[in-house]
N, C-alpha and C positions, 0 to 999 in steps of 0.2 A: 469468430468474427475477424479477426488479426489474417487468420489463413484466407480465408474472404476476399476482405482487403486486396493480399499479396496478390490473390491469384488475378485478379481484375484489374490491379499494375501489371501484371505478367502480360496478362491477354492487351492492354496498352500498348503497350511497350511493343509487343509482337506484331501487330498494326500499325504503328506509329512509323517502323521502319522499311524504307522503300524495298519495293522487291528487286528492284534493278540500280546498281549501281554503277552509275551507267556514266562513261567520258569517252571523248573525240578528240583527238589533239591531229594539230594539221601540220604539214610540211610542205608548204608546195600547194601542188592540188592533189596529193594524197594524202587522208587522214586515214588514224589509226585507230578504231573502236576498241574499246575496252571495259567489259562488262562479265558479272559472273550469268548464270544462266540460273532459270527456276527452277524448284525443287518442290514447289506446290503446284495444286490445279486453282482455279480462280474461285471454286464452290466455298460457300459457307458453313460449318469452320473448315477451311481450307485442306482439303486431303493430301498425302503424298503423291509426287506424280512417279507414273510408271512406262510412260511412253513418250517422252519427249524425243523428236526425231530432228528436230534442225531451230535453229534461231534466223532470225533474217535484222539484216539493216535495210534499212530506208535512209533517203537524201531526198532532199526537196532545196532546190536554187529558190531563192525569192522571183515570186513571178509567175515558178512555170510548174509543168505537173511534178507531181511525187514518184519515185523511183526506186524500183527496189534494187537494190545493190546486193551483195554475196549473200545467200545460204549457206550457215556454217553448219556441218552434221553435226549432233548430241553429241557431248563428251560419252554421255552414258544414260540409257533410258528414266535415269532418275534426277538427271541434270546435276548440275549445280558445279559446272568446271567454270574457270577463270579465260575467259574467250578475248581473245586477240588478232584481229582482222584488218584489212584496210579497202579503202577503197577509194579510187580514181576520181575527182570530183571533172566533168568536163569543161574547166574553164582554164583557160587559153593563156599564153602569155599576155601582158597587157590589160588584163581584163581583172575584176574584182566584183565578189558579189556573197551577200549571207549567207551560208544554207543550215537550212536543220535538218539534224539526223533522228534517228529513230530505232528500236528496235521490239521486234516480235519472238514469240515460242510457237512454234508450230509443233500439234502433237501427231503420234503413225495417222490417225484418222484425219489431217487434214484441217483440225481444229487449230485457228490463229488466236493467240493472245491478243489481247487489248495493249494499244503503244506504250512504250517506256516511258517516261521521262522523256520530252525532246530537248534538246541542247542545240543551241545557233553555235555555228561558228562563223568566224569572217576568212573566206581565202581570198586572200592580196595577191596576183601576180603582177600587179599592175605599178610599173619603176615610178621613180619619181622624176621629176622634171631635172636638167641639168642646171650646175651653180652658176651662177653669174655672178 
C-alpha cells in the first residue's frame, strides 16, 4: 500500500511539473528566449522522444497577427539542451507595446507541439517627456 502511495506522488509530481521552463527577458527590442527543450512526446504515459528536430519561438504585439520568429535545430534527437536565442521585436524607437511569446517542438516528421507557457513582456522604447 505505502509503495502504492509513493508511486502515485511520483506520477503527481511528474505532471505537476511544467514541461517548459520557459523566460524572455528584453533589452531594447531584442529579447532573449530561454528555455530547455523536450524529452518526451505529448502520448499517454508520455514516451521518450526520438526525433526532435527544431524548436520555434513565436511573438505576437498586442493587436496584430502572431509570428514566428527563429527555428532553433535539436540539441540532439532526444532533446532536452538548455536553448538560448533572441529575437528582434519590430518596434521602433518611440513606440511601446506588450508582446507574448511562445514556444513549440517540432519533430523530423513535421509534427508541432502544443504552445508553451506564454509570457507577455512590455518593450518600452518609448522616452519620456522632458523635465520642467
Amino acid at each position: 500500500m505505502i509503495q502504492r502511495i509513493a508511486t502515485v506522488l511520483s506520477l503527481l509530481l511528474l505532471f505537476a511539473v511544467p514541461a517548459w521552463a520557459i523566460d524572455f527577458t528584453v533589452s531594447a527590442s531584442i529579447v532573449t528566449a530561454t528555455y530547455m527543450e523536450p524529452t518526451t512526446n505529448a502520448d499517454t504515459p508520455p514516451t521518450a522522444l526520438t526525433d526532435l528536430a527544431r524548436t520555434n519561438v513565436y511573438f505576437q504585439i498586442a493587436g496584430q497577427p502572431a509570428v514566428r520568429g527563429p527555428n532553433v535545430p535539436a540539441s540532439a534527437l532526444t532533446g532536452g539542451g538548455a536553448i538560448t536565442t533572441t529575437v528582434t521585436i519590430p518596434i521602433g524607437p518611440n513606440q511601446q507595446g506588450d508582446v507574448t511569446f511562445w514556444a513549440t517542438a517540432t519533430d523530423l516528421s513535421g509534427n508541432e507541439s502544443v504552445p508553451s507557457v506564454s509570457v507577455v513582456r512590455r518593450i518600452d522604447r518609448l522616452a519620456p517627456g522632458s523635465p520642467q
